[in-house]
ROSE-4610 file (N, C-alpha, C; in Angstrom, 1 decimal, always signed):
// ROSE-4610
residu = [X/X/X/X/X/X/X/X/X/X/X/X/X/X/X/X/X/X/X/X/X/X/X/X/X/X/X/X/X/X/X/X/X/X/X/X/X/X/X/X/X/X/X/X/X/X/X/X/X/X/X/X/X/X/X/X/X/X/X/X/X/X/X/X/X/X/X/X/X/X/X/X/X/X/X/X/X/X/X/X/X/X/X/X/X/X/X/X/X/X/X/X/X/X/X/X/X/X/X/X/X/X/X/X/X/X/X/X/X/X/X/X/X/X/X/X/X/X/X/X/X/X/X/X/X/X/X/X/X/X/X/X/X/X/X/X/X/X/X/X/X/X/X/X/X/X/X/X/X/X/X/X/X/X/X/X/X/X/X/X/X/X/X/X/X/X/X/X/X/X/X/X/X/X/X/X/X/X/X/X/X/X/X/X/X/X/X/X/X/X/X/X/X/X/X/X/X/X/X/X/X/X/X/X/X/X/X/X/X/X/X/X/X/X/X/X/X/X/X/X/X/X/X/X/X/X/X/X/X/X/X/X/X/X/X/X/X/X/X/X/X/X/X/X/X/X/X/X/X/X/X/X/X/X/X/X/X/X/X/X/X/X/X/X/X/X/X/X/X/X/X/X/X/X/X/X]
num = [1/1/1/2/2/2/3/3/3/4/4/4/5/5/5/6/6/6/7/7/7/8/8/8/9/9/9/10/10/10/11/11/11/12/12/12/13/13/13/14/14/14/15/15/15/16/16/16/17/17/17/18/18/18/19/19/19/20/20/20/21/21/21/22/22/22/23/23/23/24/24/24/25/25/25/26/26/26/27/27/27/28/28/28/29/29/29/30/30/30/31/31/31/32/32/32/33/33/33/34/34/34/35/35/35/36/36/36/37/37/37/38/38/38/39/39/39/40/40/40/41/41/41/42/42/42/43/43/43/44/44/44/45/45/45/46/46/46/47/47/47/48/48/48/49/49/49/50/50/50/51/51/51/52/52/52/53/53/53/54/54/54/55/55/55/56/56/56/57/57/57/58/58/58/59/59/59/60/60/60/61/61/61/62/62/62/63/63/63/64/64/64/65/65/65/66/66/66/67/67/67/68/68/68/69/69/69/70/70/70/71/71/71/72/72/72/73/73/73/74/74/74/75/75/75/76/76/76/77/77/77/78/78/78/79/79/79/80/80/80/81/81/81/82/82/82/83/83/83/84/84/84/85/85/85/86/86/86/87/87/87/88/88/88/89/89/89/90/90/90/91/91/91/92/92/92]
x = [+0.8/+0.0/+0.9/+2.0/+2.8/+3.4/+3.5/+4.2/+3.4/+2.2/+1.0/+0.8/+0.2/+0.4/+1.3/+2.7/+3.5/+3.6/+3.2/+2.7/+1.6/+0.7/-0.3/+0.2/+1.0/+1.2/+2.1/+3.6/+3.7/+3.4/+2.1/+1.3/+0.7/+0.1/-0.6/+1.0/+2.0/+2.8/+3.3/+3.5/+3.6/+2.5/+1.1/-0.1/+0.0/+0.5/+0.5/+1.9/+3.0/+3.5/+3.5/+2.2/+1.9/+2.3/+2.9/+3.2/+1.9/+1.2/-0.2/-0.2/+0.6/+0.4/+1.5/+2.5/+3.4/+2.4/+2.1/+1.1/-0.3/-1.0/-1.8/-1.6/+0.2/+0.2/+1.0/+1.1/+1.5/+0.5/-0.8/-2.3/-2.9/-2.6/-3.5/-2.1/-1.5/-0.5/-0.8/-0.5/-1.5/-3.1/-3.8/-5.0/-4.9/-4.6/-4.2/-3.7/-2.7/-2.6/-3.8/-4.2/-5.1/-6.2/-6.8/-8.5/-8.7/-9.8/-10.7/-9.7/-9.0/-8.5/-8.8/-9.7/-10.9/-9.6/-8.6/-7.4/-8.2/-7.9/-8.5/-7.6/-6.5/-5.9/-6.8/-7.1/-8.1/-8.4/-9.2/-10.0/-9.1/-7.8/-6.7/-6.6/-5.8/-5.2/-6.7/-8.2/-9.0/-9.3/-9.0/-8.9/-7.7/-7.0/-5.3/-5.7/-6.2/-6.6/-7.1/-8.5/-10.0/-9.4/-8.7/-7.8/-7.2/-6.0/-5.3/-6.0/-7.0/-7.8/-8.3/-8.7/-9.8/-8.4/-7.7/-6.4/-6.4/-6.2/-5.7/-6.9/-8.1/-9.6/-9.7/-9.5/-10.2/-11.8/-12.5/-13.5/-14.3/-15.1/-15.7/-15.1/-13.8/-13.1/-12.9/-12.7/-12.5/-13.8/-15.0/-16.0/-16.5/-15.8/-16.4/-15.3/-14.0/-12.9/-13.4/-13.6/-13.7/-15.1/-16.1/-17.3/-17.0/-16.5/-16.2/-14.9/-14.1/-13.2/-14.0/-15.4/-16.0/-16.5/-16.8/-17.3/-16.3/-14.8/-14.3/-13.4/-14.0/-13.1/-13.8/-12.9/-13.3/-14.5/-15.1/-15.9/-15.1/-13.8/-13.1/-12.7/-12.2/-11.7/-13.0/-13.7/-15.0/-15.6/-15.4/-15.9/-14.7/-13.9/-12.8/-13.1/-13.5/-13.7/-15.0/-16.4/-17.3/-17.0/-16.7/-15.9/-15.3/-14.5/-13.7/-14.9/-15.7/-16.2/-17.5/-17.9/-19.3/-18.3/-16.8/-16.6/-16.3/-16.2/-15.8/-17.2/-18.2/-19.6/-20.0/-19.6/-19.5/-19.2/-17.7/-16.9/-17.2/-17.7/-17.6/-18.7]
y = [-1.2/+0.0/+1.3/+1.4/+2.2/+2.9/+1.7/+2.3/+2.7/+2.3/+2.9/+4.2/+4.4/+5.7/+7.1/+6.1/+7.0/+7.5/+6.5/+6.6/+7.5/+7.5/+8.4/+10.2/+10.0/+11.6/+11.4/+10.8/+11.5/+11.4/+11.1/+11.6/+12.8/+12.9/+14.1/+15.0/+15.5/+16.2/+16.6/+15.4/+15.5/+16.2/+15.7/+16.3/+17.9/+18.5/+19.5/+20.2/+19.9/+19.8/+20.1/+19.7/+19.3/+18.1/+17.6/+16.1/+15.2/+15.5/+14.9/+13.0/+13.2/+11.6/+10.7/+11.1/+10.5/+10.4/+11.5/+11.5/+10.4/+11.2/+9.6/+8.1/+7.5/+6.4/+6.4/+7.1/+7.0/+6.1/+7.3/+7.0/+6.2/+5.5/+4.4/+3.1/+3.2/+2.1/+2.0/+3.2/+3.4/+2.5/+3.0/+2.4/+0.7/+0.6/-1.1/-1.9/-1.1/-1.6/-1.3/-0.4/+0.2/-0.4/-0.5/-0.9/-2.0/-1.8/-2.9/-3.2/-2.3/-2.1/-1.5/-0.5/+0.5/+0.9/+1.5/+2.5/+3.8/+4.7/+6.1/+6.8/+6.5/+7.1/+6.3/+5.5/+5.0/+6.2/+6.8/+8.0/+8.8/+9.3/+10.1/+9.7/+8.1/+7.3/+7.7/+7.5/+7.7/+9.3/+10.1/+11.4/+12.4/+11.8/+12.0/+11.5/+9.9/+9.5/+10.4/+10.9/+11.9/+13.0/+13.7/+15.0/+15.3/+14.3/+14.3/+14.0/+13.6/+12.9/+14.0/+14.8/+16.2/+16.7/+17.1/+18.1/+17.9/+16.8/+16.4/+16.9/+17.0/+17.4/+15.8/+14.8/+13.8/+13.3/+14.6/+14.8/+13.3/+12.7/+11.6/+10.7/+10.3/+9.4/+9.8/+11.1/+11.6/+11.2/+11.3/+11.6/+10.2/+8.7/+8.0/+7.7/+8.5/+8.3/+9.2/+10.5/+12.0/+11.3/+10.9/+10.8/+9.2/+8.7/+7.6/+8.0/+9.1/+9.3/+10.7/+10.9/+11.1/+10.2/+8.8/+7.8/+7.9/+8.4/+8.5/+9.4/+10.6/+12.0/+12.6/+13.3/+14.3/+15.0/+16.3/+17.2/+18.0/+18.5/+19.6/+19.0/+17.5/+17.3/+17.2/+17.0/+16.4/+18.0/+19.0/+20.1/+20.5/+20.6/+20.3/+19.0/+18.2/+16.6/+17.0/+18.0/+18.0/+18.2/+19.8/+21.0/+20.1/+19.3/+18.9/+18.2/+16.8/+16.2/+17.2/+18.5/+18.9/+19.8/+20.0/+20.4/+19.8/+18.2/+17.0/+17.0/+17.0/+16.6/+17.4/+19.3/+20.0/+20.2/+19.6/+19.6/+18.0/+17.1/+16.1/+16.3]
z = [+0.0/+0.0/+0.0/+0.8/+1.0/-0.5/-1.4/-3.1/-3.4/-3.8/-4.1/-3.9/-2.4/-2.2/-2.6/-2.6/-3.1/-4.9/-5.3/-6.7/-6.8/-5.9/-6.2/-6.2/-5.2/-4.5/-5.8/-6.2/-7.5/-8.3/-8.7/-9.9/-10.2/-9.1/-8.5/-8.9/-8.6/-8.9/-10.2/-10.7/-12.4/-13.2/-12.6/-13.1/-13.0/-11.9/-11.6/-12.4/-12.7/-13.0/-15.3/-15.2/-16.6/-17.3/-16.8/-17.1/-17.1/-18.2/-17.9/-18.7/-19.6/-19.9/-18.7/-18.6/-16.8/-15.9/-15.8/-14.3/-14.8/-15.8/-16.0/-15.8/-16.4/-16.4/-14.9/-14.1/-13.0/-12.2/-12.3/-11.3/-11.6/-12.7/-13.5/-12.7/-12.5/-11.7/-10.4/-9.7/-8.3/-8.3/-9.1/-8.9/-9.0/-10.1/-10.0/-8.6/-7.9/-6.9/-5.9/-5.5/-4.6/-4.5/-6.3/-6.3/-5.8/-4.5/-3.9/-2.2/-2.2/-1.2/+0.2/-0.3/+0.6/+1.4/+0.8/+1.3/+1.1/+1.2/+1.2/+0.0/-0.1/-1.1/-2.9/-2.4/-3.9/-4.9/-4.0/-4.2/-4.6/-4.1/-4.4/-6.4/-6.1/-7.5/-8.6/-8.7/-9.6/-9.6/-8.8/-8.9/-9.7/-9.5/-10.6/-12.2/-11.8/-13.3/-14.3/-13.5/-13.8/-14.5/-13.2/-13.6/-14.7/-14.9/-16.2/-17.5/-17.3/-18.4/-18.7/-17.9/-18.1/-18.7/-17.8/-18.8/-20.5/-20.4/-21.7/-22.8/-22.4/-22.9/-23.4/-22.5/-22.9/-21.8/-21.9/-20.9/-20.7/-21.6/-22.1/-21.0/-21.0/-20.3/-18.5/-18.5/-16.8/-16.5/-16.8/-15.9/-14.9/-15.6/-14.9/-13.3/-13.9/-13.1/-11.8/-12.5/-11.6/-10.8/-11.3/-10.6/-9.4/-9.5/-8.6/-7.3/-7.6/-6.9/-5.4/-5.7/-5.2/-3.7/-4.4/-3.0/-2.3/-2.1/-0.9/-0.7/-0.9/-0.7/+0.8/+1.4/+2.6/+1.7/+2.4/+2.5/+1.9/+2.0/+1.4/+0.2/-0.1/-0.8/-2.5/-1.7/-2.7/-3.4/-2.6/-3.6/-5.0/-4.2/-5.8/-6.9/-6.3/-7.4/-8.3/-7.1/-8.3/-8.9/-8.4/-9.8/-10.8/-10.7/-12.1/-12.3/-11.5/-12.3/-13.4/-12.8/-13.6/-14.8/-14.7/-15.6/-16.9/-16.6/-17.0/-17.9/-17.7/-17.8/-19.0/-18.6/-19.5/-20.8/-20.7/-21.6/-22.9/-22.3/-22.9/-24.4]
């Protein structure tokens, strides 16, 4: 769980970073390990996925990532996740 995690937070950085196809196939590694785990970072790894996806304007594809990384985000974290996901929604 511990690589995982750490895979997630550097994806999240690359993403930010603009490294959007890295950071994608970063959080798409993270998630593999994570999914069905009921770790909390889950929600982190399909939120990176979501993200980068949206960056890239491949909206169509974020929204089922962005809309599931929802079932386990904080209260703070989840108003940032709509936002991307209704902008995801928007754009598709």
């Amino acid at each position: 769980i511990a690589a995982a995690r750490a895979l997630t937070d550097e994806s999240f950085r690359l993403i930010n970073r603009g490294q959007l196809s890295e950071g994608e196939q970063m959080a798409r590694q993270a998630l593999e390990r994570l999914s069905g785990s009921g770790d909390s970072y889950e929600g982190n790894a399909l939120y990176n996925v979501g993200l980068s996806l949206l960056l890239q304007g491949r909206c169509s594809e974020a929204t089922s990532f962005l809309a599931s990384s929802l079932e386990s985000g904080t209260a703070q974290q989840n108003v940032i996740r709509r936002s991307k996901y209704e902008q995801a929604i928007r754009c598709s």
